[in-house]
C-alpha positions in Angstrom: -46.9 -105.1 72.2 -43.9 -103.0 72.6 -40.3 -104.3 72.3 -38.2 -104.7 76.3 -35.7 -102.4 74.3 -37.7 -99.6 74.1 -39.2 -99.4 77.4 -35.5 -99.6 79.0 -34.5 -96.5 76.6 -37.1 -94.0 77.7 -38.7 -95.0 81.6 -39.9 -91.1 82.2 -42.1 -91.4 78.6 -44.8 -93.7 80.3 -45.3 -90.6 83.4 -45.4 -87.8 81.2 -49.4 -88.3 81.2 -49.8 -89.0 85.2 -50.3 -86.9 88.3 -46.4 -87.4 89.1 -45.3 -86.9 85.9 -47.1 -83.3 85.4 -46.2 -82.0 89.2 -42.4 -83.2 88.5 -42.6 -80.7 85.1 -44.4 -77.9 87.1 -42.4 -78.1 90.1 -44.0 -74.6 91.2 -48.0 -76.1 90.5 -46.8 -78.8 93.2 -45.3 -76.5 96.0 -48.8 -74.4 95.6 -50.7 -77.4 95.9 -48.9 -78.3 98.9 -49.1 -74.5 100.3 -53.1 -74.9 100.1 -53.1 -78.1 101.3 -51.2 -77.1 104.6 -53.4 -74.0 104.8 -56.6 -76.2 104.4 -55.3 -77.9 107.2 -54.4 -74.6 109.4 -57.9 -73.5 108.8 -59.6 -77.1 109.5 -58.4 -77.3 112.8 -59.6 -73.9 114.0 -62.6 -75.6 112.9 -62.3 -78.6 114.9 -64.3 -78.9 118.2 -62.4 -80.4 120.9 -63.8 -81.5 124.2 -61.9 -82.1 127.7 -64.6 -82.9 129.4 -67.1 -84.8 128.1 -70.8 -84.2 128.6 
């Protein structure tokens, strides 16, 4: 079991390994994973069938 000391000295050691942790390293991998994600979402709704009448 670790000590409470050394968790208090270094917080950002245990998100080094995590989704957050990499994205807040490579702050440019996480603006083009947003940047696909919107454009999924651009494309998705031209896909999207929309009714205003219903049969």
């Amino acid at each position: 079991m670790t000590s409470p000391d050394r968790k208090r000295a270094d917080p950002a050691a245990r998100h080094r390994s995590d989704l957050v942790g990499t994205f807040a390293a490579h702050p440019v991998a996480m603006n083009l994973l947003m940047v696909v994600m919107l454009l999924a979402g651009a494309w998705a709704l031209t896909k999207l069938n929309t009714q205003f009448f219903p049969t």
